[in-house]
VEXLUM-365497 format. One record per residue (C-alpha): residue number from 1; residue in one letter; x, z, y. Coordinates in Angstrom, 3 decimals. Layout:
BEGIN
- NUM | A | X | Z | Y
...
***
This chain:
BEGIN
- 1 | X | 151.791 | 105.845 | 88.839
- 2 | X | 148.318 | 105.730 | 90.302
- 3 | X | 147.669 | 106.264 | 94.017
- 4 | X | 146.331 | 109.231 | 95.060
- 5 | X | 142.020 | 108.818 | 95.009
- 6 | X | 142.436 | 110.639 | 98.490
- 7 | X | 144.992 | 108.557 | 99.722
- 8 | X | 145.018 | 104.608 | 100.757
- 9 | X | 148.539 | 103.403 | 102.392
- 10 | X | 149.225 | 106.910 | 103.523
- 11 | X | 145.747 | 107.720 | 104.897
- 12 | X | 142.465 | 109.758 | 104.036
- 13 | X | 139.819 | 107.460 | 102.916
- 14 | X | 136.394 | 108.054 | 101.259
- 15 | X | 134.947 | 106.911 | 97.472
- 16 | X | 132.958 | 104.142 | 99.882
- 17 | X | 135.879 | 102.687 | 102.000
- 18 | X | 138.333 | 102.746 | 98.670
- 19 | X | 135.230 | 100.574 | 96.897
- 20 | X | 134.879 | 98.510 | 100.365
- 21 | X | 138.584 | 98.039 | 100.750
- 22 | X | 139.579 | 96.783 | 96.826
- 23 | X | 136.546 | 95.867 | 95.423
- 24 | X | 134.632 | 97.511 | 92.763
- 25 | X | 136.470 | 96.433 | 89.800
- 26 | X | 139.968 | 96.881 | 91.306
- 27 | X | 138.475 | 100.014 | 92.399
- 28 | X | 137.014 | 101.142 | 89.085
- 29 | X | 140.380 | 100.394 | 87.557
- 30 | X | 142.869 | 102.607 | 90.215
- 31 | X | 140.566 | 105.593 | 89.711
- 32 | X | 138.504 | 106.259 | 87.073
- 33 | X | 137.067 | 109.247 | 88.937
- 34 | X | 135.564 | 106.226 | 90.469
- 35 | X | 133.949 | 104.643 | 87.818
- 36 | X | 132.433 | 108.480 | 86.716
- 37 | X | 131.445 | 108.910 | 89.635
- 38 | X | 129.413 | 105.875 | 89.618
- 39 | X | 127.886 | 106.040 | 86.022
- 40 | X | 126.900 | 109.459 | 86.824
- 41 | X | 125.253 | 108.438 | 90.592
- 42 | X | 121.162 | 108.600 | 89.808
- 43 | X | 120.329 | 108.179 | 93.749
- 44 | X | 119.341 | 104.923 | 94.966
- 45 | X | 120.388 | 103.123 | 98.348
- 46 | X | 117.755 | 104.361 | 99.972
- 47 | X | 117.773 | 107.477 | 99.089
- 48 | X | 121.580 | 107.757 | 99.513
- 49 | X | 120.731 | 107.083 | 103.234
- 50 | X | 118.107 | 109.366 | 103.460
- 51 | X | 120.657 | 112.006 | 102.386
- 52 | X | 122.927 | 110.995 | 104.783
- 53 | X | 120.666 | 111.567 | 107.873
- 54 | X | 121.201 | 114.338 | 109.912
- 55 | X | 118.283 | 116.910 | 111.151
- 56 | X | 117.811 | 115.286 | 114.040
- 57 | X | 117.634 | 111.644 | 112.449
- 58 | X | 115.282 | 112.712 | 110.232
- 59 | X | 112.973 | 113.797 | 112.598
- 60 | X | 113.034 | 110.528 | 114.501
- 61 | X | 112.800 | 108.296 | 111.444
- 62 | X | 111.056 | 110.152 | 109.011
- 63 | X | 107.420 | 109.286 | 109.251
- 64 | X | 104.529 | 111.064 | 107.535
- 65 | X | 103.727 | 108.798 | 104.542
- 66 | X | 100.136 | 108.113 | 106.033
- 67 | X | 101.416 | 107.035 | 108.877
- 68 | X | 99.062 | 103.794 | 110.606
- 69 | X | 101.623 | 101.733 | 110.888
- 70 | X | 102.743 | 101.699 | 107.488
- 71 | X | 100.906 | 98.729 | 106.624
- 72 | X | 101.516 | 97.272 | 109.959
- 73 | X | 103.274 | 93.755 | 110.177
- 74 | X | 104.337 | 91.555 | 113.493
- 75 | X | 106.755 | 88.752 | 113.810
- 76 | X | 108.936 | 90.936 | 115.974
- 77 | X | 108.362 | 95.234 | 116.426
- 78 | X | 110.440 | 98.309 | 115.479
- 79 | X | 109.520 | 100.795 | 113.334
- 80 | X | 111.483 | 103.141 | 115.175
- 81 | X | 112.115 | 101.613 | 118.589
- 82 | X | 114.223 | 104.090 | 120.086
- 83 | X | 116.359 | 104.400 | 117.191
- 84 | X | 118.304 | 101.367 | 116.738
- 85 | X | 120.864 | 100.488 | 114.286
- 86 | X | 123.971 | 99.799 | 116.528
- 87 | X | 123.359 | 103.360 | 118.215
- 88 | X | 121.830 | 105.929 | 116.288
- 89 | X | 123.735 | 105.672 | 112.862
- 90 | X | 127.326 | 106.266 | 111.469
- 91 | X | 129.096 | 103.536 | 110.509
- 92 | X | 129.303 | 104.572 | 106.975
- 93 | X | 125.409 | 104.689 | 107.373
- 94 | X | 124.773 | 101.224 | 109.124
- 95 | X | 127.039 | 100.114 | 105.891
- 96 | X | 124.733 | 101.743 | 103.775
- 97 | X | 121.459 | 99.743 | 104.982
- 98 | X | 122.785 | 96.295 | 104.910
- 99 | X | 123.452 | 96.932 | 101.003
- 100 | X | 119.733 | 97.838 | 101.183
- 101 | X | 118.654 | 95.460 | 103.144
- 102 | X | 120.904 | 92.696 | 100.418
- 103 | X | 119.869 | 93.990 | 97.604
- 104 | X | 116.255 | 93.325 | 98.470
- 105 | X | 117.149 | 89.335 | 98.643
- 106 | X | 118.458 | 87.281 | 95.468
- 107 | X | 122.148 | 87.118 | 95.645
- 108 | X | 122.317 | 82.969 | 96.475
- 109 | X | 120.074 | 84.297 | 99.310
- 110 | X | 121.656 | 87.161 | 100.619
- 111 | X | 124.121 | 85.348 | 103.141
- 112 | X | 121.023 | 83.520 | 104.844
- 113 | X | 118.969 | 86.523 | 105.004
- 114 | X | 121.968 | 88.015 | 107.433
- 115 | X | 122.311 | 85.619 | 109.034
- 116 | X | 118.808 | 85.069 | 110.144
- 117 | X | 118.980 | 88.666 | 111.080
- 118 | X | 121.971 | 88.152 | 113.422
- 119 | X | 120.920 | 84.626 | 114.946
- 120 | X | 117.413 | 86.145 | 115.661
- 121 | X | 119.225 | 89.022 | 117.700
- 122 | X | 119.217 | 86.110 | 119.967
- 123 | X | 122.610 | 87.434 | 121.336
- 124 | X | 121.525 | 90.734 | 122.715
- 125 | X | 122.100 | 93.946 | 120.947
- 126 | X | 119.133 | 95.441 | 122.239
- 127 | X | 117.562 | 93.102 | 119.799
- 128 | X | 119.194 | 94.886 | 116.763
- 129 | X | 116.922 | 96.141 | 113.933
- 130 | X | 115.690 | 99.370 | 113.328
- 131 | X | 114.827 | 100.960 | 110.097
- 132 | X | 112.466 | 104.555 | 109.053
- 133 | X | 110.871 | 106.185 | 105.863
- 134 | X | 107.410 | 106.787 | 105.143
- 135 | X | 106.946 | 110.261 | 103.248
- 136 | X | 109.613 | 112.223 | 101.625
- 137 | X | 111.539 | 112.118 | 98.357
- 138 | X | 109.171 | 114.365 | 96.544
- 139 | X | 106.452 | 111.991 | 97.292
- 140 | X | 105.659 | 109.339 | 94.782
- 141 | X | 104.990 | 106.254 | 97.268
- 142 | X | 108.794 | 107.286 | 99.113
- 143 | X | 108.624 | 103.972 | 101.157
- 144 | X | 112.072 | 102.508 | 103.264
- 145 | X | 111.402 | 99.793 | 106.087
- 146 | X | 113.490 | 97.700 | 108.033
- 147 | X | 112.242 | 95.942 | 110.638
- 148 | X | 112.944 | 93.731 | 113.495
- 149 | X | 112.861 | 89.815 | 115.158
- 150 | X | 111.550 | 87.816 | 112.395
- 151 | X | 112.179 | 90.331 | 109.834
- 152 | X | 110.105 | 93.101 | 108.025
- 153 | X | 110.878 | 94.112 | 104.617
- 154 | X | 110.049 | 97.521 | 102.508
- 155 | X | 110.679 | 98.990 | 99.375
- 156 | X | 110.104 | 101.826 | 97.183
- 157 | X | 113.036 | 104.153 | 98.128
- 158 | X | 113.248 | 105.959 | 94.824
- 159 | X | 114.585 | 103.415 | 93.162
- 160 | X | 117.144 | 99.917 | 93.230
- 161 | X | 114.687 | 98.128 | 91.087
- 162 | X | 112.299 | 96.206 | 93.105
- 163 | X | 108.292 | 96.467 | 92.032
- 164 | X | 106.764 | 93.985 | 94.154
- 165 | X | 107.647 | 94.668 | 98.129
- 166 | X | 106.271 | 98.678 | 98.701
- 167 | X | 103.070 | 96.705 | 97.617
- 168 | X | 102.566 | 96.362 | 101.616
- 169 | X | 102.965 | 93.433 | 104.170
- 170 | X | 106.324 | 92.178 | 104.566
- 171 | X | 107.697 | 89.425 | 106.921
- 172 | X | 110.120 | 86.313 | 107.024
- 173 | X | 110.634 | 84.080 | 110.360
- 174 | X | 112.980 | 81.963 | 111.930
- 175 | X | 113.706 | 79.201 | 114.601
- 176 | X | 117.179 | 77.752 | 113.580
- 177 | X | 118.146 | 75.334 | 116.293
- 178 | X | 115.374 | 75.849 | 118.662
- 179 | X | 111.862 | 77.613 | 119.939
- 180 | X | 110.003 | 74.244 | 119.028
- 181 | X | 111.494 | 73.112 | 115.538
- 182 | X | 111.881 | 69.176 | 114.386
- 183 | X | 109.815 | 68.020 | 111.530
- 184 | X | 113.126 | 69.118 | 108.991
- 185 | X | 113.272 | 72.314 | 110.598
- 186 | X | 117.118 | 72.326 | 110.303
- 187 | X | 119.073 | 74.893 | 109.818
- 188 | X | 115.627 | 77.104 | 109.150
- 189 | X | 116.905 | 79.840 | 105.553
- 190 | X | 112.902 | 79.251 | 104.845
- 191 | X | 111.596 | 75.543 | 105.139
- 192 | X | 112.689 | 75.919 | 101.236
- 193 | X | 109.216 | 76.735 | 100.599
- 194 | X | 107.329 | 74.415 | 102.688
- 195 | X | 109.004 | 71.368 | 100.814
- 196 | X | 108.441 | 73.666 | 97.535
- 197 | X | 104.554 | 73.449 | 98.532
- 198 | X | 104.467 | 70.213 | 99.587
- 199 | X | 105.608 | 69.315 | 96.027
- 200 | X | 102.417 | 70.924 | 94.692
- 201 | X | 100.525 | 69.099 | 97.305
- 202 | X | 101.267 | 65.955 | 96.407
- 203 | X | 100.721 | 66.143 | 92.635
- 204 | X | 97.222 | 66.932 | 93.627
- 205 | X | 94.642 | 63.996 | 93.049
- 206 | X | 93.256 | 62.579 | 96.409
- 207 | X | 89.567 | 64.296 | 96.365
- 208 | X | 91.723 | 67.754 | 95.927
- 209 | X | 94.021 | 66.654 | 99.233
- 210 | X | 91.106 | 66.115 | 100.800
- 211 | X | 89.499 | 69.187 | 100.137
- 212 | X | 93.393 | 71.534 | 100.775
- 213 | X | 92.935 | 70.241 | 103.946
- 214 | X | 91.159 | 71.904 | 106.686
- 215 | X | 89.899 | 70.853 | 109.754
- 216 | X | 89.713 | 74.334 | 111.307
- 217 | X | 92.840 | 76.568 | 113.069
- 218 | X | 94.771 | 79.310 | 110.430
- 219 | X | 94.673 | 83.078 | 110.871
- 220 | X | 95.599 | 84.490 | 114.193
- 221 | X | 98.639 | 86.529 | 114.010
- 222 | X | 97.724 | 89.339 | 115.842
- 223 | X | 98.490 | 92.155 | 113.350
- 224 | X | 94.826 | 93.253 | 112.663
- 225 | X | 94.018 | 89.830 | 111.619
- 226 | X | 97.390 | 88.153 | 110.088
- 227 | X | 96.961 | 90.131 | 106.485
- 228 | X | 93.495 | 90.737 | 106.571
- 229 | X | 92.153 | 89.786 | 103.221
- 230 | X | 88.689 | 87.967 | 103.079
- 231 | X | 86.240 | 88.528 | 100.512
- 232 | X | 84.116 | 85.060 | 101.892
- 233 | X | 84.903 | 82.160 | 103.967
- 234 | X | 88.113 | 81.148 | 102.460
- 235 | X | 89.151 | 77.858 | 103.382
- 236 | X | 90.142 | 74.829 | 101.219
- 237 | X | 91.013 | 73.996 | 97.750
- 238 | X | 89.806 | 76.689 | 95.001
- 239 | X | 92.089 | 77.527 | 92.508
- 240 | X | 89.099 | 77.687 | 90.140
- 241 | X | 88.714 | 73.882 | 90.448
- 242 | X | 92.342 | 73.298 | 89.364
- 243 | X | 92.755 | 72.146 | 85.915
- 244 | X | 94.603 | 74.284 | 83.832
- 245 | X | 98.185 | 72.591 | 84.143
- 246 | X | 97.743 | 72.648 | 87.808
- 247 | X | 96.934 | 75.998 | 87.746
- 248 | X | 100.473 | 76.502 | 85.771
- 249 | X | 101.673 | 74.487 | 88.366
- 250 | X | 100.410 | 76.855 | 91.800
- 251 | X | 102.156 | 79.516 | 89.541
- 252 | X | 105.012 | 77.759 | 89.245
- 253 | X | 104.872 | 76.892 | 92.895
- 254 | X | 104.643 | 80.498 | 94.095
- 255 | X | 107.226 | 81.978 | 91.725
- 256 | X | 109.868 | 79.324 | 93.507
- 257 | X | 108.725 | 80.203 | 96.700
- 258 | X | 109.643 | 83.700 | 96.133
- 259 | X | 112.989 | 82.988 | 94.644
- 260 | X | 115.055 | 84.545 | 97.966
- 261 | X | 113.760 | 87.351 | 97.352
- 262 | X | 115.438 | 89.884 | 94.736
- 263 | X | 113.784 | 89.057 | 91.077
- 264 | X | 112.596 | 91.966 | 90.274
- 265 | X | 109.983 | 92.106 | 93.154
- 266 | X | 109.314 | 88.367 | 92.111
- 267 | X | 108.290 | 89.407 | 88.649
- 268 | X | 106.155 | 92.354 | 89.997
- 269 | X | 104.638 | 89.808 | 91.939
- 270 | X | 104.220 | 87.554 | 89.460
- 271 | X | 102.868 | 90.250 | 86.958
- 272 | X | 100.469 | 90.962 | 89.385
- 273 | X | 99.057 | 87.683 | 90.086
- 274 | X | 99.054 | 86.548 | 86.026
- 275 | X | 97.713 | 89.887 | 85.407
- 276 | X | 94.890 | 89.711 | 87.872
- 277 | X | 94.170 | 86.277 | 87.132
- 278 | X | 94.705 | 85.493 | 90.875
- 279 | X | 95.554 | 81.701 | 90.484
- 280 | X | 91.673 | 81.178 | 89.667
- 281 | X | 90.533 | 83.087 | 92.771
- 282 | X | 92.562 | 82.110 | 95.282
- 283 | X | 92.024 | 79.705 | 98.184
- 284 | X | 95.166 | 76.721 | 99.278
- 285 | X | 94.513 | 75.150 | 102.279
- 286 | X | 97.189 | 73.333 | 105.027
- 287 | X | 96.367 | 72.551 | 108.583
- 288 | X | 97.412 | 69.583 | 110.563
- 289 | X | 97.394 | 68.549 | 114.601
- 290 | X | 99.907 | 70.253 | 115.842
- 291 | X | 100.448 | 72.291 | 112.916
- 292 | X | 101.648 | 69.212 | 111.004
- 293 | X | 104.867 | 69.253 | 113.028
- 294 | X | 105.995 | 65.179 | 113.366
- 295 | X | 102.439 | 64.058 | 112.005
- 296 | X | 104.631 | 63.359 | 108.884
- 297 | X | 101.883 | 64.801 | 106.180
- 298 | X | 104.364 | 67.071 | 105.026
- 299 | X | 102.455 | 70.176 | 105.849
- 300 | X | 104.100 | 73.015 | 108.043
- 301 | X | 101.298 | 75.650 | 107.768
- 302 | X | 99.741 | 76.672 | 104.884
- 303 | X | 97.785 | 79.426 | 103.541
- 304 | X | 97.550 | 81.190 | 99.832
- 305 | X | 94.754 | 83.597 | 99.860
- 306 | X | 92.107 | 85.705 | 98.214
- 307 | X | 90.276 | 88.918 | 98.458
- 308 | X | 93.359 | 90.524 | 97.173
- 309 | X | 95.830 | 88.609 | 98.302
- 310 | X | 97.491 | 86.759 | 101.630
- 311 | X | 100.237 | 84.506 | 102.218
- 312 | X | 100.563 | 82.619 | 105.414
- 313 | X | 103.410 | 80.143 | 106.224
- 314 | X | 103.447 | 78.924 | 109.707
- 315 | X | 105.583 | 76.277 | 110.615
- 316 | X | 104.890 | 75.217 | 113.543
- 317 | X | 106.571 | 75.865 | 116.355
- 318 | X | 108.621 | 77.426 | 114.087
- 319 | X | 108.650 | 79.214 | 111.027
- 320 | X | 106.427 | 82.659 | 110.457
- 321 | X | 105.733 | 83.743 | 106.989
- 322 | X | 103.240 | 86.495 | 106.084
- 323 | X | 102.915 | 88.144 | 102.447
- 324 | X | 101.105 | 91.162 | 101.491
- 325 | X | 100.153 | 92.051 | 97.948
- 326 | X | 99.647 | 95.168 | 96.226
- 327 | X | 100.926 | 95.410 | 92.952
***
């Protein structure tokens, strides 16, 4: 005989702590009320924990969807400082945004991504994320954020299926083993995509090295200036001057880059910027000095930019990464 849907070991338990506690499938299988349930569930994660928010939540995290820091980005803020995961959720609801937060990173991915999250709380809980909404359900651009140290990511809340970020800034950091990382930046869930770049670097001919890089300083990263996109003055090697494998090759390059991230924003991205035609307008340069961290030639910083587009990986004196395109 089946147990009892409402019943676990003699207790009261909920659809979520049954699924939590045996695993979907086993789940599925004890109660098919379950698996109904499921195939007949239309919300998505984020808008499951919109639901779940009180009155009084809502007004605190709710923001209007033209709200001026909705395209705002930093290496460390809070969307909603005062309103912090540890304190102002349920449990059930703090359950509910990590499987946001996972399901916006590629599953090989996902156990990085939290733990970046928890080794950048530098052990203090007063470091702990905080999360908001921009607009309502009824409004088409329904944005979720979660934000934090080192971490900013967004997505469209009406739906599981990732189209490209929220089409706003988003944000990836870490320092693994230290404040000032080694040359290998060990440890570091990111450095995956300086060696990526570094791969396109060097199958560049040695006028184009020449020319990728620059002998002036990268973007600041104060917020006003970290994503702004610049329609002149762009610095290094043209993607118009690539032949047309290399070109396939910067595509190639970026697509990999991207691959922690859940693939369906990587092939919104990567719609947009084949689409657009962006590999022949944007700008590659690298930086050395002290941005070349261990004068090794394996570049640290880098920068991937056009008038639509900006992507700026710092590596130095640890890693910073800055993306923002809308799709």
């Amino acid at each position: 005989m089946n147990p009892s849907p409402a019943l676990l070991n003699g207790k009261h338990v909920s659809r979520r702590e049954i699924l939590r506690t045996l695993g979907a499938t086993a789940a599925f299988a004890a109660f098919p009320s379950l698996r109904a349930a499921a195939a007949a569930g239309k919300d998505s994660l984020a808008t499951q924990f919109y639901k779940s928010l009180s009155e009084e939540q809502r007004t605190k995290i709710v923001l209007p969807r033209d709200h001026p820091q909705r395209g705002y980005v930093s290496n460390w803020w809070y969307i909603c400082p005062e309103q912090r995961l540890h304190t102002f959720y349920s449990k059930d609801q703090q359950d509910l945004v990590k499987q946001i937060f996972e399901s916006l990173h590629h599953p090989e991915h996902r156990e990085k991504m939290n733990w970046q999250v928890q080794k950048d709380l530098m052990g203090k809980i007063s470091n702990t994320p905080s999360v908001g909404f921009f607009g309502k359900p009824e409004d088409e651009d329904f944005e979720f954020i979660y934000t934090g140290h080192h971490v900013t990511r967004r997505c469209d809340a009406h739906t599981d299926k990732g189209r490209g970020f929220g089409g706003r800034p988003i944000f990836y950091g870490n320092f693994a083993k230290g404040f000032n990382e080694s040359k290998d930046h060990e440890g570091n869930p990111f450095w995956y995509q300086g060696l990526v770049f570094n791969e396109f670097v060097q199958a560049l001919d040695g006028k184009q090295q020449e020319k990728i890089l620059v002998g002036r300083e990268p973007r600041s990263e104060r917020p006003e200036r970290v994503i702004e996109k610049r329609k002149t003055d762009l610095p290094g090697l043209s993607g118009a001057d690539l032949s047309k494998d290399q070109q396939a090759k910067l595509l190639e390059t970026i697509r990999r880059m991207l691959v922690c991230f859940r693939e369906d924003d990587v092939a919104a991205t990567m719609k947009t910027i084949t689409d657009k035609k962006l590999v022949e307008r944007v700008f590659v340069s690298c930086y050395g000095g002290k941005y070349d961290v261990g004068a090794d030639k394996v570049w640290d910083t880098w920068q991937i930019e056009s008038p639509e587009f900006v992507w700026y990986f710092r590596g130095y004196p640890h890693i910073h990464g800055y993306f923002h395109l809308p799709v």
